[in-house]
N, C-alpha and C positions, 0 to 999 in steps of 0.2 A: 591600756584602756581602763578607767574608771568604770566598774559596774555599780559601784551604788548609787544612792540618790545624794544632791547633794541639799545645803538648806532650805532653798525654796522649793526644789522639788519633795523635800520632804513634808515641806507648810502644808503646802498645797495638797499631799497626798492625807495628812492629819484632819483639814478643814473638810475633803470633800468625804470622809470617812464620817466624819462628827457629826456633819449635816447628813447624809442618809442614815448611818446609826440614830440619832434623834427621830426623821421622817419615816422609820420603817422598820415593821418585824412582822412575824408571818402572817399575824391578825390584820395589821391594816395594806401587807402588801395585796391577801386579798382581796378585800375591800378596793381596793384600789384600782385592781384587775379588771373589776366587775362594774365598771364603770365604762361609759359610752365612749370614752376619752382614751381610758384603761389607764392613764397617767393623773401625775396631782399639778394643777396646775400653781400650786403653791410652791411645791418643791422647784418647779422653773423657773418660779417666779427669782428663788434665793439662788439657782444654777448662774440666772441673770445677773442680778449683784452682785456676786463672787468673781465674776467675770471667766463664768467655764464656757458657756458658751460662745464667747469670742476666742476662747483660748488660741485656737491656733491659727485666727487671723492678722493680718501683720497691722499696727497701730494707723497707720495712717486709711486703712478703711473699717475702721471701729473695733478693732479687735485688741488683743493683748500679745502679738506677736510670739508667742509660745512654739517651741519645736513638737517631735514625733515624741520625745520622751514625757513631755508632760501632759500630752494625751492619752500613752499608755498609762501612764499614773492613775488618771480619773477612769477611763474605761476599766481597769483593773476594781476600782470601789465602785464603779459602778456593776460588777459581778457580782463582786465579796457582797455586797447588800442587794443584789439580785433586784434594781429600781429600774419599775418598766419604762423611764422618760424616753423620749425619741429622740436620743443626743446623736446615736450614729445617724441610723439612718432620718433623719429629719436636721440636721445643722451640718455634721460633719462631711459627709459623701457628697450632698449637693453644693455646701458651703465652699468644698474645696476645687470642686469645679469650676464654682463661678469664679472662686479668687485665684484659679491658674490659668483661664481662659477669657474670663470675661473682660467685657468693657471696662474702660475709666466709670464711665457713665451707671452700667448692671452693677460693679462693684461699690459705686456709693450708694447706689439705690437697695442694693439687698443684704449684703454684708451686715450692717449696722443692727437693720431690722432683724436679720438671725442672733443679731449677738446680744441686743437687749430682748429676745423672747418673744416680740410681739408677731414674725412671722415665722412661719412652718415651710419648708420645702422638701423636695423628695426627688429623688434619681429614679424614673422609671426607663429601664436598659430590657430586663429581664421579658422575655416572648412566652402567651401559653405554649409548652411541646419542646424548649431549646431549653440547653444543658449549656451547662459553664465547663469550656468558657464560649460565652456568644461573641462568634467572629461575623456574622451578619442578622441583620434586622429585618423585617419584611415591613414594619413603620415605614410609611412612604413620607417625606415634604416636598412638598409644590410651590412651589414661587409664583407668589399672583403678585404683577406689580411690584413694588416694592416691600411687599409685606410676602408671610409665608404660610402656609396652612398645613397642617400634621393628619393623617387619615392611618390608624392601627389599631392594634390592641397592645397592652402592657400587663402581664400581672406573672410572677406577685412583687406589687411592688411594698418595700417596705415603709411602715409610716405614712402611704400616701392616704390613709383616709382625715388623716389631722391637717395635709399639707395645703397652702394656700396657694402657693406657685411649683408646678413643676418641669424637672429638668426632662426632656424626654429626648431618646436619643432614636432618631430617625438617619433613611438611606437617601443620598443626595441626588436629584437627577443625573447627574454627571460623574455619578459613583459614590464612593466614600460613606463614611457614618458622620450627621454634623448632629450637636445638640441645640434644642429651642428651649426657650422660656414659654409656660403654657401657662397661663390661668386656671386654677384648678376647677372653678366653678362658671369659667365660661360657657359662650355658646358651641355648641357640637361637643361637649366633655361631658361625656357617663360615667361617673363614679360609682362601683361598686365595693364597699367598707364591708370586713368582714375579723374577725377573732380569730388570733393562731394558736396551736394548743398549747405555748409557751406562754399564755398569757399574752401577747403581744396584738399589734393590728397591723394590717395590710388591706390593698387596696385591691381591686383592676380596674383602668383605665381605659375606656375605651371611646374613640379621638376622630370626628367626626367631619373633616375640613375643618378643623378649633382652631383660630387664630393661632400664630407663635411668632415670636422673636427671635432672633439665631441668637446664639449665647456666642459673644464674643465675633470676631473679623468671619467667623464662619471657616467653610473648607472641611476638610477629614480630619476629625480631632480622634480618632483610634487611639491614639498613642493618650494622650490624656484619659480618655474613659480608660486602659488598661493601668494608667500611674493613678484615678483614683483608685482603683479594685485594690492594687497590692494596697495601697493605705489603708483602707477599707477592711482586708483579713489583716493585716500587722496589728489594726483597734480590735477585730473580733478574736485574733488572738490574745490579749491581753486581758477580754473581759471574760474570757474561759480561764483564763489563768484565776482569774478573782473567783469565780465561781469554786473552779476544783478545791482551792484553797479552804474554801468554808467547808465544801462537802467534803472533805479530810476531815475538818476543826467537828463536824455535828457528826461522825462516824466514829470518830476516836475518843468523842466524849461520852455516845453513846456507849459502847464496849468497857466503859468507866462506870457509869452508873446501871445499867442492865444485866439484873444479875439471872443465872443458869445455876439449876442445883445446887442453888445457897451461897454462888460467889458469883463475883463479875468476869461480863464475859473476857475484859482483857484477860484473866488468869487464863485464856485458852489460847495456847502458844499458835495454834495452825491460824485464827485468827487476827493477831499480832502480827505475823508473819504478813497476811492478807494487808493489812494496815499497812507495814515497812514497804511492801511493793506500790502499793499507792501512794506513798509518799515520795518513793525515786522516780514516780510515774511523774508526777506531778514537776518534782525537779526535770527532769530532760525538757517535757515541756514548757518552764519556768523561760529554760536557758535558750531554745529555742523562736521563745515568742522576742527574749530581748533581743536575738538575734536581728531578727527581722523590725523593729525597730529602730536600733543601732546604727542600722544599715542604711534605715533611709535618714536616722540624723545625718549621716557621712554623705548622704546627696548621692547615696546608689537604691535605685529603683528600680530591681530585679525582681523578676512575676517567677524566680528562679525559686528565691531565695524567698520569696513569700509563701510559693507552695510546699516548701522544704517544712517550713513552721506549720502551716494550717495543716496538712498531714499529719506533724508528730503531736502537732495538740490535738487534732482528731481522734488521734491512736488513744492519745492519754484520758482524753473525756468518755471514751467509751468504756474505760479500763475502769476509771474513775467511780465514774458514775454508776457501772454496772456494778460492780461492788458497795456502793455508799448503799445501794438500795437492797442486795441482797442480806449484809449483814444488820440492816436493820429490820428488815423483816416486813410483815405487814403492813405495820405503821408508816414505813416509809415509801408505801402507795395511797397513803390517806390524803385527803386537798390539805385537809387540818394541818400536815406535819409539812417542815419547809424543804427538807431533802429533794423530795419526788418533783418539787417545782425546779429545783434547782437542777438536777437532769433532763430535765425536758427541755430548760432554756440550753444546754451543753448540746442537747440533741440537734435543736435550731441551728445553732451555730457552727453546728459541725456540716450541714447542710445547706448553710448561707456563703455565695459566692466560691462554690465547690466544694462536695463530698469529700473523704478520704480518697476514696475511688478515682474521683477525676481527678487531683491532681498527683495521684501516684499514675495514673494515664498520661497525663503530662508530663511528670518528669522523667518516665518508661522511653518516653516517646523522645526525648531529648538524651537519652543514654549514648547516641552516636558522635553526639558534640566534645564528650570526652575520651581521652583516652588513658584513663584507670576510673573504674569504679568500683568502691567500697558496699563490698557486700555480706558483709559481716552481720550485719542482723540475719 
């Protein structure tokens, strides 16, 4: 198996590097943050002409037909330059929903619009009080007529305070979990928009008989909301990967030019050492997140093998990050310095779509399915 990249996915990984190095450093990221939006909508606007936002939609509903590997590419620089845009959760999680479930009809209608930037959508799945993984909803829909109506609460949902349509996954009278298409500012829909301490937005939703659309022939789509999630950690693994990456790159440079008793702190061997262990930290996780990518290029969509990765990136961002911060000291709790931001979005994401915790629960809880396990750490 080829692990590297090959030409175009290197372009592509060059271009989207270029364009956020250009749109961002730690002065205007936050600037940027501090903004109603928290994002630039110029920066989407060139995500849009570049065609990242279509990326992994197939061309015949306005996309650029791209696989799992050139999404990790962009999620990866979208870490490394730490840019709050709402690619995952606002194009990719719901985008992929609607294009593995939807209609002919929901697929030309919103696809296109997600890929040229001009709409915003959002997955709201997540219940106040329930932990991942959420195996039932207490969202109700009701069938009036021909039409359907949504009555719950959602939060937190990611990106939904930008979103214009969302995906919301409700319990079927008849059993099951179906998802709807919701108007984000129709009638019966209370949006409450709020600030994560990642710098990021989120919403609650809360769903009042609000009209819905069933996304796609309808029935229990569990098995799709579980194949988007692995998708979903496979990208938030890779854009921890981009993250740990820098917060290595501003740790090691830092220990370079920070000098102690007249010399730099690298001349101090226990910290070097601290360093080398951060850097194989960072490789197992490296190796890990392509893992889980790989896997779903080969058309295997294991919640197995996804929680195998977000665990050991978990492990490693905590490893990571606590260290980036301690050896810089101070400074690297200041808004000013870009470190401390960059552990906080690692913290995010090591809590988005399951803790370390739950999915060592998980896969604790699956140790009877095999018969050898490797328990060597």
């Amino acid at each position: 198996m080829n692990f590297e990249l090959d030409d175009e996915q290197t372009m592509l990984r060059d271009t989207t590097r270029e364009l956020l190095s250009r749109s961002y450093d730690a002065e205007k990221r936050n600037a940027t943050s501090a903004t109603d939006e928290g994002w630039n909508a110029s920066v989407w606007k060139q995500f849009a002409e570049l065609g990242l936002l279509g990326l992994p939609f197939a061309e015949a509903d306005g996309g650029m037909g791209a696989g799992p590997v050139e999404t990790m590419v962009v999620m990866t620089e979208l870490g490394r330059a730490l840019a709050p845009e709402p690619y995952l959760g606002g194009v990719l999680i719901p985008g992929g929903l609607i294009a593995a479930i939807g209609s002919a009809d929901q697929r030309a209608r919103l696809l296109p619009a997600l890929s040229d930037g001009t709409t915003l959508s959002a997955f709201a799945h997540t219940e106040p009080g329930t932990r991942w993984p959420v195996t039932t909803v207490t969202t109700t829909a009701s069938q009036e007529g021909s039409g359907w109506t949504i009555t719950g609460v959602k939060n937190p949902v990611l990106q939904g305070d930008s979103a214009h349509v969302v995906i919301v996954s409700a319990a079927l009278p008849g059993g099951g979990t179906g998802l709807f298409l919701v108007d984000a500012e129709g009638a019966g829909v209370t949006r409450t928009a709020y600030a994560t301490h990642d710098g990021r937005r989120g919403a609650q939703f809360t769903f009042t008989d609000a009209a819905a659309e069933q996304l796609g022939e309808g029935g229990d789509v569990t098995a799709a909301i579980v194949e988007a999630e692995v998708r979903a950690q496979a990208a938030l693994c890779a854009e921890a990967i981009g993250i740990m990456t820098e917060a290595l790159r501003l740790t090691t440079d830092y220990l370079k030019q920070r000098k102690q008793f007249g010399v730099p702190l690298a001349k101090f061997q226990t910290l070097t050492h601290r360093a080398a262990d951060m850097y194989v930290a960072l490789e197992l996780a490296s190796s890990m997140s392509l893992y889980a990518t790989m896997a779903i290029a080969d058309g295997v969509i294991d919640p197995t093998i996804a929680s195998r990765a977000k665990l050991a990136v978990g492990r490693a961002a905590h490893q990571i990050g606590q260290e980036a911060i301690q050896m810089h000291g101070g400074i690297g709790m200041t808004a000013e310095y870009p470190v401390g931001h960059y552990v906080s979005r690692l913290v995010a994401i090591e809590h988005t779509l399951g803790a370390s915790d739950d999915h060592l629960r998980v896969l604790a809880g699956g140790v009877s399915n095999y018969s050898m396990v490797d328990v060597t750490e």
